[in-house]
C-alpha positions, -999 to +999 in steps of 0.1 A: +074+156-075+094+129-093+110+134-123+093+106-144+058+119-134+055+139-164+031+127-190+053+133-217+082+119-202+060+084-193+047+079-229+085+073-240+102+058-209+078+038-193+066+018-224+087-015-220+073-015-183+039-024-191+041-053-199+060-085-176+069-122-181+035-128-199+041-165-197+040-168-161+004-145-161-022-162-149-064-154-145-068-128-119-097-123-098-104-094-072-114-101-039-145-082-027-128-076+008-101-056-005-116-023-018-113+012-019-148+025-025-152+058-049-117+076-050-100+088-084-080+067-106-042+069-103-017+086-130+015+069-147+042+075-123+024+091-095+027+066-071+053+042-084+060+024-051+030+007-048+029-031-052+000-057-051+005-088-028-011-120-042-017-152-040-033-183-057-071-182-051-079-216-060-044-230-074-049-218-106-060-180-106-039-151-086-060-125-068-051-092-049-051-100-013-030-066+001-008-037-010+025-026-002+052-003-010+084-006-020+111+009+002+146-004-016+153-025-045+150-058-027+125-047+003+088-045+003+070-029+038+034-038+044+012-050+072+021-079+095-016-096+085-007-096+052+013-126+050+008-159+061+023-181+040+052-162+020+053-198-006+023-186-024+028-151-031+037-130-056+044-095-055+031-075-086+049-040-092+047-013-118+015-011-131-015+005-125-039-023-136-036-061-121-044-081-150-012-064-168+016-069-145+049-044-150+068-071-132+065-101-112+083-112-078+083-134-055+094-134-012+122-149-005+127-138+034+104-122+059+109-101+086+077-090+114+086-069+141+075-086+174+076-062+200+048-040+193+021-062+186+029-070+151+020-042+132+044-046+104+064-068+078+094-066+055+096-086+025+128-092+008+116-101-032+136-120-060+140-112-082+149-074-069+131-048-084+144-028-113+132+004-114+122+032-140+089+055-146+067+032-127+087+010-104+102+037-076+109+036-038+086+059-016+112+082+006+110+069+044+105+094+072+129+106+101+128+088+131+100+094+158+088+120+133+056+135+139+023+135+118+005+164+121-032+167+132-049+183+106-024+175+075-038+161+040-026+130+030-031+102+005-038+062+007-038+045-024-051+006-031-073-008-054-111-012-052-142-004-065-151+032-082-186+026-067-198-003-037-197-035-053-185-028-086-150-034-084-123-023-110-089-035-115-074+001-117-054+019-088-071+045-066-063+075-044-083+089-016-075+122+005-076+119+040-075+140+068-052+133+095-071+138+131-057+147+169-049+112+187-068+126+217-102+129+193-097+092+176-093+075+211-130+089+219-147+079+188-126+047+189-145+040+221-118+017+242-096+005+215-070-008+233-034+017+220-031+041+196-001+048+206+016+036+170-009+041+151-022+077+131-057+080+127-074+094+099-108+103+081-118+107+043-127+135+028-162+135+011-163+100+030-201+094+019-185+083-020-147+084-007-135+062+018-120+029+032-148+015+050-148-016+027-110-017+020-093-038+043-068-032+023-042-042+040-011-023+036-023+003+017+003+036+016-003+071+036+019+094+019+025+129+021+049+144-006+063+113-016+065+101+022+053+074+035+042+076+067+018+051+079+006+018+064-035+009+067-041-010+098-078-011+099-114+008+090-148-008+109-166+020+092-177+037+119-141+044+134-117+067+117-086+042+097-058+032+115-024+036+102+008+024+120+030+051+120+063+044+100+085+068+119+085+051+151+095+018+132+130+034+114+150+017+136+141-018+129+135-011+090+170+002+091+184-029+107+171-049+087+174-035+048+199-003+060+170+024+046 
């Protein structure tokens, strides 16, 4: 557990974070496509890595498109889909509420691995991050390592604390990683796993990702990340392409 999540700790050292360049905020709206539905509202601290990708919803007003996770101070790693057009988006870190950004970046390089059906994206940010209480890099995992059938972990994004009543705060859900052989039957022909970790929510009839596509969203495990939200149709378990079998190429690129 890090050292800074400790409520007493946060009241003191985390105070200048909360707030950013307030000149440069702008109206920020919520897309109804990037949700986590029910879930429990993150603490100060907890989960310090985890950035909001956005861009200009009509040329005036940022919205939350995906999330991310910082890995370094000058890398982001989220989901290949994410980004489109790196020009119009900012990448919002330290906070635990979107309309009051901790601190405000923007891409200035890209990186998608190619050779496994684009699953992933780096994103080097300017300015680099600066970090304290709230603004942390998630530890990576070991090459090729394995995640366990039957483990607990936890995605966090934001979304809604019930269907269709969204909220601006950040949310954690537990899920339950499940056997490779199991997901490929109830995916029903999807076409690999073979990068990918597949998981279920617990108490998934008020818990669960089914309207996220939240793009990027974290799977950590003790301050791990291990896999980064793929996809949910609802009926299927989530996808999660599994970070260990991607080292190599994150190290090549930002040497973590």
């Amino acid at each position: 557990m890090s050292y800074c999540y400790n409520v007493g700790l946060i009241l003191a050292c985390c105070a200048v974070l909360a707030y950013g360049v307030p000149d440069k905020l702008q109206p920020l709206r919520t897309r109804a496509s990037s949700k986590i539905v029910g879930g429990t509202p993150v603490a100060s601290g907890e989960f310090p890595w985890h950035v909001s990708l956005q861009d200009l919803y009509d040329g005036q007003n940022w919205t939350h498109v995906c999330d991310g996770s910082i890995i370094s101070s000058e890398f982001i790693l989220t989901d290949q889909i994410c980004i489109n057009n790196p020009s119009i988006f900012r990448i919002v870190a330290g906070t635990l509420n979107l309309t009051i950004p901790g601190s405000i970046h923007y891409i200035s390089e890209l990186f998608a691995d190619d050779r496994t059906g684009r699953h992933l994206s780096l994103a080097r940010v300017s300015p680099p991050f600066k970090f304290g209480c709230n603004t942390r890099p998630v530890q990576l995992p070991a090459r090729f390592a394995e995640t366990a059938a039957g483990s607990v972990f936890t995605v966090t994004a934001w979304g809604s604390l019930e269907q269709f009543e969204p909220t601006t705060t950040l949310l954690k859900v537990q899920s339950l990683i499940i056997p490779k052989d199991e997901c490929s039957i109830l995916l029903e022909g999807f076409p690999d796993i073979t990068y990918f970790i597949c998981a279920i929510e617990f108490n998934s009839e008020l818990h669960n990702m089914c309207y996220l596509q939240g793009y990027g969203s974290p799977l950590v495990h003790d301050g791990e990340l291990r896999g980064v939200f793929y996809i949910d149709h609802c009926e299927w378990p989530a996808l999660y392409t599994e970070v260990s079998l991607f080292r190599d190429w994150i190290f090549r690129i930002t040497g973590v």
